[in-house]
C-alpha positions in Angstrom: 0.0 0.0 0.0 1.3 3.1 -1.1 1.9 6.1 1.4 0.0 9.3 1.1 2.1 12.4 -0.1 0.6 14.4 3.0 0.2 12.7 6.4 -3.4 12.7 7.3 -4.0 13.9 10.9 -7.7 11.3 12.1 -8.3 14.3 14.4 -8.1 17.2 11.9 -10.9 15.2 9.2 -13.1 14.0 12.4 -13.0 17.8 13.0 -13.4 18.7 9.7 -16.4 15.9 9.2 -18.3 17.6 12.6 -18.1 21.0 11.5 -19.8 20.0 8.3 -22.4 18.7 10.1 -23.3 21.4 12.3 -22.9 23.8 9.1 -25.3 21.7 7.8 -27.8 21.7 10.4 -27.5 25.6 11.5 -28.2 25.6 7.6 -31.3 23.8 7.9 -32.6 25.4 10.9 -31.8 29.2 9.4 -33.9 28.1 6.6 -36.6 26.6 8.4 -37.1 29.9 10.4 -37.8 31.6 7.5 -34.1 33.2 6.7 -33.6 31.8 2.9 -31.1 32.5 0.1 -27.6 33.4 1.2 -28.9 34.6 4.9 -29.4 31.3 5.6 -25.6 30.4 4.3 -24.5 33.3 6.7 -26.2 31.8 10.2 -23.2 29.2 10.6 -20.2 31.0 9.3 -21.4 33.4 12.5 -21.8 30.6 14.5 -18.3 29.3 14.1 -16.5 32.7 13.9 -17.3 33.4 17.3 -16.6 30.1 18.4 -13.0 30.9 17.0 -12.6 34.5 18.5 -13.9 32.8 21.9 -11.6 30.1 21.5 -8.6 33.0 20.7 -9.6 34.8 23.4 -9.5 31.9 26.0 -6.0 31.0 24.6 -4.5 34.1 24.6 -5.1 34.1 28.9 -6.4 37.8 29.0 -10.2 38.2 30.0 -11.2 34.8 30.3 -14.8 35.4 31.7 -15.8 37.0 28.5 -14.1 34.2 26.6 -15.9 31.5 28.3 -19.0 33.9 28.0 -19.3 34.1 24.5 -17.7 30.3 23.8 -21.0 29.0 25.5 -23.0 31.2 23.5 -21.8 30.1 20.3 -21.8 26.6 21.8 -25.4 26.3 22.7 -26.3 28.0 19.5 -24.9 25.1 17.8 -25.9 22.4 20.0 -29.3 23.9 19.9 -29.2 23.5 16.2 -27.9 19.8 16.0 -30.7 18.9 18.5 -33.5 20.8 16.8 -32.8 19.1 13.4 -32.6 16.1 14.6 -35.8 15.0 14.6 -37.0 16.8 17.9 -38.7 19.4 15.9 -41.2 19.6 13.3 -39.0 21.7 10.7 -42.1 22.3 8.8 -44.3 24.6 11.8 -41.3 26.1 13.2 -42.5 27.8 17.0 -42.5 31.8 17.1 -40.0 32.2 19.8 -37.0 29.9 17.8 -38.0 32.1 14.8 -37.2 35.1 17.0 -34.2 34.1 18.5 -32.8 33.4 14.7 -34.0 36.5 13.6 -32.3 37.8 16.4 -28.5 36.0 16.7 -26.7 38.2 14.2 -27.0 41.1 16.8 -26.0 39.2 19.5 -23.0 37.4 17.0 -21.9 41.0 16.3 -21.6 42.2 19.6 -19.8 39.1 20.8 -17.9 39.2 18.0 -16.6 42.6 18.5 -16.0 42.4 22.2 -13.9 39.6 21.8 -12.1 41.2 18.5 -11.6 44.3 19.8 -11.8 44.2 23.9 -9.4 46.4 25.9 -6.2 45.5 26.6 -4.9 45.3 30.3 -3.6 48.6 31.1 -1.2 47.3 33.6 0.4 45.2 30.8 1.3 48.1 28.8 2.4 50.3 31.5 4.7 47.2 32.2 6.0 46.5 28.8 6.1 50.3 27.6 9.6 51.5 27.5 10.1 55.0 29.8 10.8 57.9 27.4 14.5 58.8 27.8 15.2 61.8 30.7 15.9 65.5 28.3 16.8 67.0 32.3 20.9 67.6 32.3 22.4 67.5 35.7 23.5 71.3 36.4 27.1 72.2 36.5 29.3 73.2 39.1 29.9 76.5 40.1 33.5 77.5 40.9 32.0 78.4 44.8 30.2 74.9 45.2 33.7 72.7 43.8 36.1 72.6 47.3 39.9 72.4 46.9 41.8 69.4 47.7 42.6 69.2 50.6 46.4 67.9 51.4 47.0 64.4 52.8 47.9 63.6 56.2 52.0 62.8 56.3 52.3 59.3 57.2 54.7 58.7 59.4 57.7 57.4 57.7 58.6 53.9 59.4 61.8 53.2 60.4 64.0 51.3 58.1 64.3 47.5 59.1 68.2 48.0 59.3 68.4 50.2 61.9 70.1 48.7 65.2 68.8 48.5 68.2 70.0 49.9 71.7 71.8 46.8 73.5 70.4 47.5 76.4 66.6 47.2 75.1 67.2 43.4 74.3 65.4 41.2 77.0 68.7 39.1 79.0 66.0 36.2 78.2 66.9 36.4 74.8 70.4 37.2 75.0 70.6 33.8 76.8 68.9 31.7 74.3 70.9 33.4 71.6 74.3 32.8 73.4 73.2 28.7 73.6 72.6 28.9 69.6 75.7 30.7 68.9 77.4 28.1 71.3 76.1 25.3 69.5 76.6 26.5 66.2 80.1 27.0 66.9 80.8 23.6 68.4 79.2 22.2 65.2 80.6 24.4 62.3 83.9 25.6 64.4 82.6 29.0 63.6 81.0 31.8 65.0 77.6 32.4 64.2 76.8 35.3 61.7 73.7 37.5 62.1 71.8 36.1 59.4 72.0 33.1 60.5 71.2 34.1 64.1 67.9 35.9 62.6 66.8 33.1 61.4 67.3 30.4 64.0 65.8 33.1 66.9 63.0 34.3 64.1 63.6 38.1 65.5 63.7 41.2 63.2 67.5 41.6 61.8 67.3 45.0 64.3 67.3 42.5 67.3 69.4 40.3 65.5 72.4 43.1 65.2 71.7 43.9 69.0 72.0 40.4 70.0 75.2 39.7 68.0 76.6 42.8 69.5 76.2 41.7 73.1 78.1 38.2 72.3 80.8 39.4 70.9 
């Protein structure tokens, strides 16, 4: 079996098929009620435009009260046909008050039609999504009174430089202890006297206390 061209969608031609029908029978009942020629052609193309501008409206998400409104409007007006031609209703001695209600839907499709075309948009939406117009104000300029001079910056002190010795007699006798044991040792291990560097680091003082310390063990 050969494959059609275009993929056939069941839903699309069972909706195609039903809106037929209906057509048909909002024909028939138009016709019945005394609307012939092309007014009675006209009765279902109403019909099903504002089932579709309900429809739009309800997807859309913006005034869905009116959407739903109108949607069972059009609804029942189609229902009301399907059932009416079905056999429930002598087509042939149509009742006074159906003819007036067909004389009287294209008002009511018109207005429904046009409140659902052409409703008012949310005014909060707009005033969100409108861009703000772009400020024309400049800034004024300074005058020569309101602009101060600079002021000068504070003088840090300048700190003192890392190689300047200390007084011997501000090194704790503590420290000149400990440092006379390390320069002890070192000397017994190297046969040499231990430099300041050297003495710096094993201590972990400033080379300030360092040179203070070297000085009171020689």
């Amino acid at each position: 079996m050969r494959a059609l061209p275009v993929p056939v969608d069941a839903v699309l031609v069972q909706a195609v098929i039903a809106a037929a029908l209906s057509f048909a029978h909002l024909h028939d009942l138009a016709l019945a009620a005394g609307q012939d020629g092309w007014k009675a052609w006209a009765y279902p193309v109403s019909v099903d435009l504002l089932l579709v501008a309900a429809w739009r409206r309800l997807r859309s998400g913006e005034a869905k009260t009116a959407g739903w409104c109108w949607f069972l409007v059009a609804l029942t007006a189609s229902l009301g046909a399907n059932v009416a031609t079905a056999g429930l209703l002598d087509l042939e001695n149509v009742p006074a008050w159906l003819r007036i209600l067909v004389a009287g839907w294209p008002a009511v499709a018109f207005l429904g039609g046009t409140l659902l075309a052409h409703g008012a948009v949310n005014p909060s939406a707009e005033r969100a999504t409108a861009p703000e117009p772009p400020s024309t104000a400049r800034a004024p300029e300074p005058t020569a009174a309101d602009v101060e001079p600079p002021t000068a910056a504070p003088e840090l002190p300048t700190a003192a430089p890392e190689s300047a010795s200390l007084p011997p007699s501000s090194v704790p006798p503590a420290l000149v202890t400990l440092a006379r044991k390390v320069a002890d040792e070192h000397r017994a291990r190297t046969g040499t006297n231990i430099d300041t560097s050297t003495l710096r680091a094993r201590l972990g003082v400033p080379m300030p206390l360092a040179e203070a310390i070297t000085t009171q063990l020689t």
